[in-house]
TIFIMAR-708176 format. One line per field, with one value per residue (C-alpha): residue number from 0; residue in one letter; x, y, z. Coordinates in nm, 2 decimals, padded with zeros to 4 digits, always signed. Layout:
<atoms>
drenti (NUM;...)
lolum (A;...)
px (X;...)
py (Y;...)
pz (Z;...)
</atoms>
This chain:
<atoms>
drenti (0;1;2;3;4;5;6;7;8;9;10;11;12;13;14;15;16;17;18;19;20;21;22;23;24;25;26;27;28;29;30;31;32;33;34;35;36;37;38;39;40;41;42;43;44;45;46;47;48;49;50;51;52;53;54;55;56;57;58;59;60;61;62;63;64;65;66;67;68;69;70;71;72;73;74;75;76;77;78;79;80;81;82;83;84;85;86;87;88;89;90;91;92;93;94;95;96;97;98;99;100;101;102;103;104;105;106)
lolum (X;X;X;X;X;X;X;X;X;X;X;X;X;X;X;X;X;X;X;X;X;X;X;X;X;X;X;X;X;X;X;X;X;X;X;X;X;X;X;X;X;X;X;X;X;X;X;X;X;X;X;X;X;X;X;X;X;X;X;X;X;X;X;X;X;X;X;X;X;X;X;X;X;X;X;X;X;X;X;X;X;X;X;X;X;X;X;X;X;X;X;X;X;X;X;X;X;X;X;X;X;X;X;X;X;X;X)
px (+01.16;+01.26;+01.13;+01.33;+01.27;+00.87;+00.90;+01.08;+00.81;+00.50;+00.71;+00.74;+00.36;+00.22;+00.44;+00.35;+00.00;-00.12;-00.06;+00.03;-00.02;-00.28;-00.25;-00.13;-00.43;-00.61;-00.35;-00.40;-00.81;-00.75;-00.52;-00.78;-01.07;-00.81;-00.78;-01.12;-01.14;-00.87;-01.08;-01.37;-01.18;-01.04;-01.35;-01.58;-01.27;-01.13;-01.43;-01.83;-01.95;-01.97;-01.94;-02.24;-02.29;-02.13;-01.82;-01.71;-01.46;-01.31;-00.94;-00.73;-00.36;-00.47;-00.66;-00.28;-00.16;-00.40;-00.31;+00.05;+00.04;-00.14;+00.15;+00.41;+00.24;+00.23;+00.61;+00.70;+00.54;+00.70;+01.03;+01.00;+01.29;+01.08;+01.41;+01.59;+01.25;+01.14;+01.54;+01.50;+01.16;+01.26;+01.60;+01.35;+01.11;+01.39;+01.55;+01.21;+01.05;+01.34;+01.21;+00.88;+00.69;+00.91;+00.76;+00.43;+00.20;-00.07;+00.12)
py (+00.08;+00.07;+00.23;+00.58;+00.62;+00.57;+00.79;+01.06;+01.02;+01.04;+01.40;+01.49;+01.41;+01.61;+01.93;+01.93;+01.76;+01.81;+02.11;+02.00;+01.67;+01.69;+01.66;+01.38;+01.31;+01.36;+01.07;+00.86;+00.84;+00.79;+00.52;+00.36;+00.42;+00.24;+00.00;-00.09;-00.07;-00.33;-00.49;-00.54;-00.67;-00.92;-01.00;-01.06;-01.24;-01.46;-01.45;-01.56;-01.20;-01.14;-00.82;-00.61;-00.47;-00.11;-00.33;-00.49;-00.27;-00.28;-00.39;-00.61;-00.45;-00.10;-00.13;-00.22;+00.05;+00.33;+00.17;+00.18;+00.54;+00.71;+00.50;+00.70;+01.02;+00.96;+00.84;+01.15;+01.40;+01.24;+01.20;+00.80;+00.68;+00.32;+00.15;+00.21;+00.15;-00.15;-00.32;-00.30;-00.38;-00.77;-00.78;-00.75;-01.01;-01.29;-01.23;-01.26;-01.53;-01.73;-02.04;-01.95;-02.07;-02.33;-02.50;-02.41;-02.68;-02.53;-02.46)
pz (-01.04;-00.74;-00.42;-00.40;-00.77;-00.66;-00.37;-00.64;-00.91;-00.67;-00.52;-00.86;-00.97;-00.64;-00.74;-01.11;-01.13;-00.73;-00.61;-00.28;-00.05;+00.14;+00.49;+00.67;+00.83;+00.50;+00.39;+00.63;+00.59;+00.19;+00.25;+00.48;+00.21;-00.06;+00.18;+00.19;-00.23;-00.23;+00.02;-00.16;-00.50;-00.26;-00.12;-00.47;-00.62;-00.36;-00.10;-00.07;-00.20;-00.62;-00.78;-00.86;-01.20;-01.08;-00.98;-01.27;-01.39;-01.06;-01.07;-00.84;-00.93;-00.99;-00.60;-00.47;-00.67;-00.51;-00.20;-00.27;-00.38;-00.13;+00.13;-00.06;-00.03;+00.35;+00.36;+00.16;+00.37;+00.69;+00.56;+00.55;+00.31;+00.20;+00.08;+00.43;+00.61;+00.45;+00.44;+00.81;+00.88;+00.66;+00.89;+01.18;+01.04;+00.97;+01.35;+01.44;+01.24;+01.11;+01.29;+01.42;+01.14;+01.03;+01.34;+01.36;+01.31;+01.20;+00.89)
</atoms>
């Protein structure tokens, strides 16, 4: 799938299933509570914390996915094309970056 076809099936979930999109502030304070979701998977899998019995159904891929979602509902709504956004934003990274880490020596 790519990213237009993602951007075309979340539209097309919000007008048959949703109603409507919530606001874009709305948005925006979701995507910061998925955020902190994904945040705690990361942090019971990969950090010092474990998961409490109430967490164990909690999933890794589905957390990105809530996260990725609600960031598509937000692009939507703002007229954000992701393809054309994120083509640029990795042009802008390899102008950027092409050496910069290649010599960092903390690396």
């Amino acid at each position: 799938m790519t990213l237009d076809e993602a951007q075309q099936q979340v539209d097309d979930w919000i007008k048959k299933y949703g109603v409507r999109y919530f606001s874009e502030l709305t948005n925006m304070a979701v995507l910061m509570e998925e955020v902190g979701e994904l945040a705690r998977v990361m942090v019971r899998t990969y950090g010092e914390q474990s998961f409490k019995n109430s967490e164990q159904s909690l999933n890794l891929a589905d957390e990105m996915a809530d996260v990725l979602w609600v960031l598509i509902c937000i692009a939507n709504q703002t007229g954000v094309n992701l393809t054309d956004a994120f083509s640029k934003n990795m042009e802008k990274k390899t102008i950027r970056d092409s050496e910069r880490h290649k010599s960092n020596g903390k690396l």
